[in-house]
BAPAKE-162903 format. One record per residue (C-alpha): residue number from 1; residue in three letters; x, y, z. Coordinates in steps of 0.25 Angstrom, whole numbers. Example, Ala and Ser with C-alpha at 12.3 -4.5 7.8 and 13.67 -1.06 7.14 Angstrom:
2
1; ALA; 49; -18; 31 $
2; SER; 55; -4; 29 $
//
This chain:
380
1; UNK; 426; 341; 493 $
2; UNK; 418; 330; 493 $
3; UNK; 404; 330; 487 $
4; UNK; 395; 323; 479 $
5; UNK; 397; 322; 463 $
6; UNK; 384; 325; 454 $
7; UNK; 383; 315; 444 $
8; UNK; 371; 319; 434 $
9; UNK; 368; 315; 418 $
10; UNK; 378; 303; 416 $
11; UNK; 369; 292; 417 $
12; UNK; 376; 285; 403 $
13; UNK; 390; 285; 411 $
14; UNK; 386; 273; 417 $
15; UNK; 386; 268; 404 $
16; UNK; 400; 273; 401 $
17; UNK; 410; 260; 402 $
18; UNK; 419; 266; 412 $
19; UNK; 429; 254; 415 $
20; UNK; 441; 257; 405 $
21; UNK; 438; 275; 409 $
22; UNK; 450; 280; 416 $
23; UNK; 451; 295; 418 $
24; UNK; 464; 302; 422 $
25; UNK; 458; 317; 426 $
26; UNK; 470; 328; 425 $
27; UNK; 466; 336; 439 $
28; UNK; 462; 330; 447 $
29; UNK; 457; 344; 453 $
30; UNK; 444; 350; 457 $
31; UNK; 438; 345; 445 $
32; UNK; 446; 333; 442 $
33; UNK; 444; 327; 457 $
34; UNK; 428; 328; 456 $
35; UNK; 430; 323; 442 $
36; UNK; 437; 311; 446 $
37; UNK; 425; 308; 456 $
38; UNK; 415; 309; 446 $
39; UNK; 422; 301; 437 $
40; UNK; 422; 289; 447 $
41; UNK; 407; 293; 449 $
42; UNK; 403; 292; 436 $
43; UNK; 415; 278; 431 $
44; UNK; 416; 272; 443 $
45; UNK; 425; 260; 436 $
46; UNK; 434; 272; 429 $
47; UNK; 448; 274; 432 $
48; UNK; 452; 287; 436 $
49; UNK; 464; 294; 439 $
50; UNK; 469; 308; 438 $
51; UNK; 479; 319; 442 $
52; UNK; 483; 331; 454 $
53; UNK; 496; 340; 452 $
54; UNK; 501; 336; 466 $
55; UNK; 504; 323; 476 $
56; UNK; 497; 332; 487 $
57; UNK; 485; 335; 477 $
58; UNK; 486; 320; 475 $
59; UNK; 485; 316; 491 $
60; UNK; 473; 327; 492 $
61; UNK; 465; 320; 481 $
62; UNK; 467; 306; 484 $
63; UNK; 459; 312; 499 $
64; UNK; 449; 320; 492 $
65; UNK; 446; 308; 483 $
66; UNK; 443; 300; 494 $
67; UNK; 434; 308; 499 $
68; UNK; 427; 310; 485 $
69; UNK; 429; 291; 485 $
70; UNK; 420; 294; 498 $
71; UNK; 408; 302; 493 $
72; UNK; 409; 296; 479 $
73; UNK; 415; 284; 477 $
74; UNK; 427; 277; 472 $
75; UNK; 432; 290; 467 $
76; UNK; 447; 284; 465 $
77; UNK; 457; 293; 456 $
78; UNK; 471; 289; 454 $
79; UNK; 478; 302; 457 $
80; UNK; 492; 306; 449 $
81; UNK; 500; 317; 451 $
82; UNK; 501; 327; 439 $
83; UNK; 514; 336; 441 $
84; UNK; 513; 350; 436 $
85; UNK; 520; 356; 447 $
86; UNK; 533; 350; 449 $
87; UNK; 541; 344; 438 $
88; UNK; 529; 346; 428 $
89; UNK; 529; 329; 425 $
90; UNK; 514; 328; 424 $
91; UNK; 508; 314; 427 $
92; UNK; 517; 303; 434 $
93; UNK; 518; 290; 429 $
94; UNK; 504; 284; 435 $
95; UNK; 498; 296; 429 $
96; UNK; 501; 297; 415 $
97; UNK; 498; 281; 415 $
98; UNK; 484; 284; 421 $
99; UNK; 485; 296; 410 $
100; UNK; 488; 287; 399 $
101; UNK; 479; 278; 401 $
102; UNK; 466; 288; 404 $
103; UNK; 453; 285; 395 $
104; UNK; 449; 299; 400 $
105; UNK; 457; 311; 404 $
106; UNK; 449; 323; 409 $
107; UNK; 460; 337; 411 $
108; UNK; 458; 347; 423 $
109; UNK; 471; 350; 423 $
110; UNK; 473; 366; 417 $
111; UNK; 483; 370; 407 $
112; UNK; 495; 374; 416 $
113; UNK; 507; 387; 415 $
114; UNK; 517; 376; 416 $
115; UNK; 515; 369; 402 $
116; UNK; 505; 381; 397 $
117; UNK; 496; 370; 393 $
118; UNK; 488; 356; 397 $
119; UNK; 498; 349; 408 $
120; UNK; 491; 336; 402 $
121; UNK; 495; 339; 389 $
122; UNK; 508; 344; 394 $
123; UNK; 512; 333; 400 $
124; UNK; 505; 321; 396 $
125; UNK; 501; 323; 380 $
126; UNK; 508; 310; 376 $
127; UNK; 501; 302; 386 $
128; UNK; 488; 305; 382 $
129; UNK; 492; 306; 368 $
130; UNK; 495; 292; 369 $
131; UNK; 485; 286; 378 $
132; UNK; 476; 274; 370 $
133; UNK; 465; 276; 381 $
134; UNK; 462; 290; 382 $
135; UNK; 447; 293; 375 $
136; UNK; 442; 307; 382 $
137; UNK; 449; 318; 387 $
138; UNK; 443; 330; 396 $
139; UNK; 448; 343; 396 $
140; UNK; 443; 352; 405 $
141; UNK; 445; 366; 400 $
142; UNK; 439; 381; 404 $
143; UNK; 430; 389; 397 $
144; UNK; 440; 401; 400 $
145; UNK; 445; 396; 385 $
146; UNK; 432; 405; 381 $
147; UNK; 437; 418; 386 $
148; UNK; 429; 429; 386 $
149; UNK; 415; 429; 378 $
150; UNK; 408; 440; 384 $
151; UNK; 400; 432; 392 $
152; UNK; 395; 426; 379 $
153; UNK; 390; 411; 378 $
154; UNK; 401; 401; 373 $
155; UNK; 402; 387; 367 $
156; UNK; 413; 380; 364 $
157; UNK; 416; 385; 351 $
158; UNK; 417; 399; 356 $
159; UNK; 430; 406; 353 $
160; UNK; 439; 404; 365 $
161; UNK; 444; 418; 369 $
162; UNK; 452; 415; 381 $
163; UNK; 463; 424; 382 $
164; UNK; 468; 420; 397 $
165; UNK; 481; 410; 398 $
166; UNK; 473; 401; 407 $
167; UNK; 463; 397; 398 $
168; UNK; 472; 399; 383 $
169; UNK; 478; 386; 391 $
170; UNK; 465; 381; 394 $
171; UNK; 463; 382; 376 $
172; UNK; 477; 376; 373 $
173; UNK; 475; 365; 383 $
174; UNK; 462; 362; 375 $
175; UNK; 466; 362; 362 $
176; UNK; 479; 353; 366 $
177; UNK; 468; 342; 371 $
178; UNK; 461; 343; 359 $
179; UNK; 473; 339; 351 $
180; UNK; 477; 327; 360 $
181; UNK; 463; 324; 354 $
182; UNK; 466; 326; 340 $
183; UNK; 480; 319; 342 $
184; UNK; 475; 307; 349 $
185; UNK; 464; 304; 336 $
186; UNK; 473; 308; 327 $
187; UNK; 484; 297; 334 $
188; UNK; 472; 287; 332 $
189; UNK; 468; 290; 318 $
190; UNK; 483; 289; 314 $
191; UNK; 486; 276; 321 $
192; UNK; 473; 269; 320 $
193; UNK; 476; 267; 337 $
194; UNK; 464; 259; 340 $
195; UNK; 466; 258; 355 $
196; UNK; 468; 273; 357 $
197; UNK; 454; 280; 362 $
198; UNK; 449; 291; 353 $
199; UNK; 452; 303; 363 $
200; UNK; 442; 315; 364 $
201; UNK; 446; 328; 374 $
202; UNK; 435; 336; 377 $
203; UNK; 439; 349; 383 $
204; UNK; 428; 355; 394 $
205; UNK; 428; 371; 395 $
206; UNK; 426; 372; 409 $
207; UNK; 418; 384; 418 $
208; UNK; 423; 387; 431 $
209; UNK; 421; 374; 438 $
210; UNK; 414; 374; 451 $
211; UNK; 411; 365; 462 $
212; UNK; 413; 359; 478 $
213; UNK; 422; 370; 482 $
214; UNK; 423; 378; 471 $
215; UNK; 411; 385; 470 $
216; UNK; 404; 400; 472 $
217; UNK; 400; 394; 485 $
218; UNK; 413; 392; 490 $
219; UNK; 416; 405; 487 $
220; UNK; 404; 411; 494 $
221; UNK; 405; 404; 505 $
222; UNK; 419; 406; 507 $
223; UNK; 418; 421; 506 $
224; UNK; 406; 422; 517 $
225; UNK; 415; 414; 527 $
226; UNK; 425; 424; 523 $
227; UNK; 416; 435; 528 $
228; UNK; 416; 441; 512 $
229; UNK; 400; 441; 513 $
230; UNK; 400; 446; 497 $
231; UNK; 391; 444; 486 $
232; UNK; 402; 436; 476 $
233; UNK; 406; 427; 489 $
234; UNK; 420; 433; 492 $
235; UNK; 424; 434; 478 $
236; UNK; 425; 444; 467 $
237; UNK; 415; 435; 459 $
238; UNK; 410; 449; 453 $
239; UNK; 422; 446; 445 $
240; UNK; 416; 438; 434 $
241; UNK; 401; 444; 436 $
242; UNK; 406; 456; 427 $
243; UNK; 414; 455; 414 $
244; UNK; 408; 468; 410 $
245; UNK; 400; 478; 415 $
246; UNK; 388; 470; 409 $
247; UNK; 392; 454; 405 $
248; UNK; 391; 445; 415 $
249; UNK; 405; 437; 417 $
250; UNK; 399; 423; 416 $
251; UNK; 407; 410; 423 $
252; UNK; 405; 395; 416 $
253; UNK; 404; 387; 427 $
254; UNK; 404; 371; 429 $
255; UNK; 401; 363; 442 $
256; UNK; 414; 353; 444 $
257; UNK; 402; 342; 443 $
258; UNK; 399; 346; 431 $
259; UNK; 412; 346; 423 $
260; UNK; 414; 332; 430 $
261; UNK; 401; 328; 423 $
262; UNK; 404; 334; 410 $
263; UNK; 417; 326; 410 $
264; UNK; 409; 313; 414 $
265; UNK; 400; 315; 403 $
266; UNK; 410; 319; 394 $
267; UNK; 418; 305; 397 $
268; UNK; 404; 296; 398 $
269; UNK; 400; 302; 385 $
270; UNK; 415; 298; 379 $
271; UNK; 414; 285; 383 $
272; UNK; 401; 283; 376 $
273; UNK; 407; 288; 362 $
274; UNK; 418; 279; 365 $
275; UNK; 410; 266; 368 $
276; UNK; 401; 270; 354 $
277; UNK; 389; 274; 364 $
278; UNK; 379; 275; 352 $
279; UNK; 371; 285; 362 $
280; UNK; 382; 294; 365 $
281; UNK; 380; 309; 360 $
282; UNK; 386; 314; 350 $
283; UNK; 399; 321; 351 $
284; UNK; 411; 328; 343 $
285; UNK; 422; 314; 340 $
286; UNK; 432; 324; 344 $
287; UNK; 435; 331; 360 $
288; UNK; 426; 343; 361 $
289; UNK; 427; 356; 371 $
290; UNK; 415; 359; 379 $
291; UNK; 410; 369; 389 $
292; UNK; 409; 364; 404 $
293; UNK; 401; 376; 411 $
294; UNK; 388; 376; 416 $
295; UNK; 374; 381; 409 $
296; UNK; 376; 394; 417 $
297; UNK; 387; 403; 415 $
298; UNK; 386; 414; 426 $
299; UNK; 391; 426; 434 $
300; UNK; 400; 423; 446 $
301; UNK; 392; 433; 455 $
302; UNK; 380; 425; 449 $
303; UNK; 386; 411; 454 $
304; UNK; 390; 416; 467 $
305; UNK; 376; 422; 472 $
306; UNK; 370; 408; 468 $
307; UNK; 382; 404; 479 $
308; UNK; 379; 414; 487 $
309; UNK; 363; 410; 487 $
310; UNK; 366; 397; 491 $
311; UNK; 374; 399; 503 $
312; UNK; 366; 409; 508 $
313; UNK; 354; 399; 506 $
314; UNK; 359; 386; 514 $
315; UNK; 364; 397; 524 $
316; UNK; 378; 395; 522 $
317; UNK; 382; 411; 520 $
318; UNK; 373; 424; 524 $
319; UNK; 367; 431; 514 $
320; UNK; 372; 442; 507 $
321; UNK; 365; 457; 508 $
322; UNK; 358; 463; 497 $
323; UNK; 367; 475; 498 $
324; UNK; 382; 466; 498 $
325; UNK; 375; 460; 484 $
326; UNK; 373; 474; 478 $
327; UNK; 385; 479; 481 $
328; UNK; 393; 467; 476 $
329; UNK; 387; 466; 465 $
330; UNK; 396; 471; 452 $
331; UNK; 389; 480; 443 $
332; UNK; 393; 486; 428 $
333; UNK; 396; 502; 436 $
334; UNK; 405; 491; 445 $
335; UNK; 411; 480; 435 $
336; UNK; 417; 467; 441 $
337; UNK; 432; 465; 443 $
338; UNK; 437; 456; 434 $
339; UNK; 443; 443; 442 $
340; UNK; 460; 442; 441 $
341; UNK; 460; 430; 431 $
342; UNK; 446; 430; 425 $
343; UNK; 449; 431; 412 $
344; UNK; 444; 419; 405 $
345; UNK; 431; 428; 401 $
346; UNK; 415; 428; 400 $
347; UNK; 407; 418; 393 $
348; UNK; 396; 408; 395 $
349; UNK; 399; 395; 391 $
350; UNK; 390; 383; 385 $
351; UNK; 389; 370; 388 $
352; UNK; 380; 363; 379 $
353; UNK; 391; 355; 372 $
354; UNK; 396; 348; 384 $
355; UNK; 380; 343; 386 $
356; UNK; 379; 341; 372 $
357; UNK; 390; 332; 371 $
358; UNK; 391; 326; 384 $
359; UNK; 376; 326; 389 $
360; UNK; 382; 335; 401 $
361; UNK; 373; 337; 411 $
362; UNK; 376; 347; 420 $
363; UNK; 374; 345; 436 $
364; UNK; 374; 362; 438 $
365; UNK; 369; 367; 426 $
366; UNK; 372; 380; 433 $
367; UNK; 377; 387; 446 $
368; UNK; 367; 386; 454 $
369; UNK; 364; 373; 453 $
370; UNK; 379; 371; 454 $
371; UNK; 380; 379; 466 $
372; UNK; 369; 374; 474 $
373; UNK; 376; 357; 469 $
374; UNK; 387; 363; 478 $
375; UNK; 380; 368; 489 $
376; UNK; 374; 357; 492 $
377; UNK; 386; 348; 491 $
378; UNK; 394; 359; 501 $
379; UNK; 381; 358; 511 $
380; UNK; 379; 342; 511 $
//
């Protein structure tokens, strides 16, 4: 969908010399298309380029694109195809040239069954090993890596209990990006390369991203035009409102708006250490993992009655009964099914790094304000 992009607390990025910046964005998925947008946004002069796992994904971009060139401006992407599927080849020719010669890489793209591990590192580990430009890398990661914490609070230097394959892969990929760091300045230190860029890869521990179509009102609206008039929206959201009979199951969230800031802010604040900004913050010399979640962890059921309060006030669905909200409701005599999958565990996680570090602002610094940013983009 098309809609408008919030751009709020990087006033210095104008100050950024954006010029010589070019971004190759591994996915250009969900996140990585509204990332490319708010990239051109925020460097207009940049160059971007990025990559889809099919030539059909590739046409269907190139039109959403357009739309997004027509409510944002000049939001070019040089689109390459990224073969997982067929003979497993990775990046054609173009790409692996638009690769090589990235200053910035941001990573969407999860750990796959095929190679078990990052597909970037996979298939292209010698081309960014050997790149002379590349200076920042983004991973974007998930807080699933936490596991379970008893719905404690967690930073990153908690102990990463993850017992599930999906995010034991999501660690591996981690770590591996953090050794093409080490590898990289260890190349320069041994070589003296003075051309090659330092490179730092900060991993971000991502919540549940959500956004335009992707969102609790979505869900609630789709299960009134169903007819499923139910407290949790036409979904067993009860799921994640009990682990236990009497801790909550708490959800890290992030508004896609706001992982794209955190990535511009991360990249503006790059380039400033880079260019020897002597009013640059002070940060670790080496990548760092940070936490990209909102100030608000919080029970699904909790999320989806803000949903639900909305619609119901703009007029959009009826309301719901004091009756249908009591008997929907889980209690501890009635414990919550657990969801097939949800295995990645209860915790709350902190984000003051990512502010500290990067003077990250966040746009929702919760759900509701989250929520109510969507619905008024899905109304206008």
């Amino acid at each position: 969908s098309v809609y408008t992009l919030p751009c709020v607390g990087l006033s210095m990025a104008l100050q950024v010399p954006e010029g010589q910046m070019r971004f190759f964005i591994g996915g250009l998925g969900y996140c990585g298309s509204r990332l490319a947008v708010r990239l051109r946004q925020e460097f207009p002069s940049c160059d971007i380029a990025g990559c889809v796992r099919s030539e059909s994904r590739k046409q269907s971009l190139s039109t959403i694109l357009e739309q997004q060139v027509n409510a944002n401006a000049n939001a070019n992407v040089h689109v390459h195809v990224l073969d997982l599927d067929e003979e497993y080849g990775g990046l054609d020719e173009a790409g692996i040239a638009a690769l090589l010669t990235a200053t910035h890489v941001i990573q969407t793209v999860a750990p796959i069954a095929d190679f078990d591990r990052d597909p970037f590192l996979a298939l292209h580990a010698s081309v960014l090993q050997e790149s002379q430009d590349l200076q920042w890398v983004g991973y974007l990661s998930s807080t699933g890596v936490y596991g379970d914490h008893a719905g404690h609070w967690v930073d990153e230097d908690s102990e990463l209990r993850c017992q599930d394959l999906k995010s034991l892969a999501r660690v591996k990929a981690e770590t591996e990006w953090q050794q093409l760091e080490q590898v990289r300045r260890q190349t320069q230190t041994q070589t003296q390369t003075q051309n090659q860029h330092t490179t730092r890869v900060d991993c971000f521990r991502c919540g549940g991203i959500y956004g335009p179509g992707r969102s609790p009102l979505c869900s609630v609206l789709s299960s009134s035009k169903r007819g499923a008039e139910s407290l949790h929206g036409g979904t067993d959201d009860s799921a994640d409102t009990l682990c236990t009979s009497n801790t909550p199951k708490y959800v890290n969230r992030i508004l896609v708006d706001d992982l794209c800031g955190a990535l511009v802010a991360a990249v503006v604040a790059t380039n400033a250490d880079s260019n020897s900004n002597t009013n640059a913050r002070v940060r670790p010399a080496g990548g760092t993992i940070y936490n990209c979640v909102d100030d608000d962890p919080a029970p699904r059921r909790d999320v989806t009655l803000e949903a639900r309060k909305l619609l119901v006030h703009v007029g959009a669905i009826a309301p719901i009964s004091a009756t249908d909200e009591h008997n929907t409701a889980p209690t501890p005599q009635t414990p919550a099914r657990r969801r097939a999958g949800a295995t990645t565990g209860n915790k709350r996680c902190r984000n003051r790094r990512l502010k500290d570090d990067y003077g990250w602002n966040l746009f929702a610094p919760t759900y509701r304000e989250g929520l109510a940013y969507l619905l008024k983009q899905h109304v206008s």
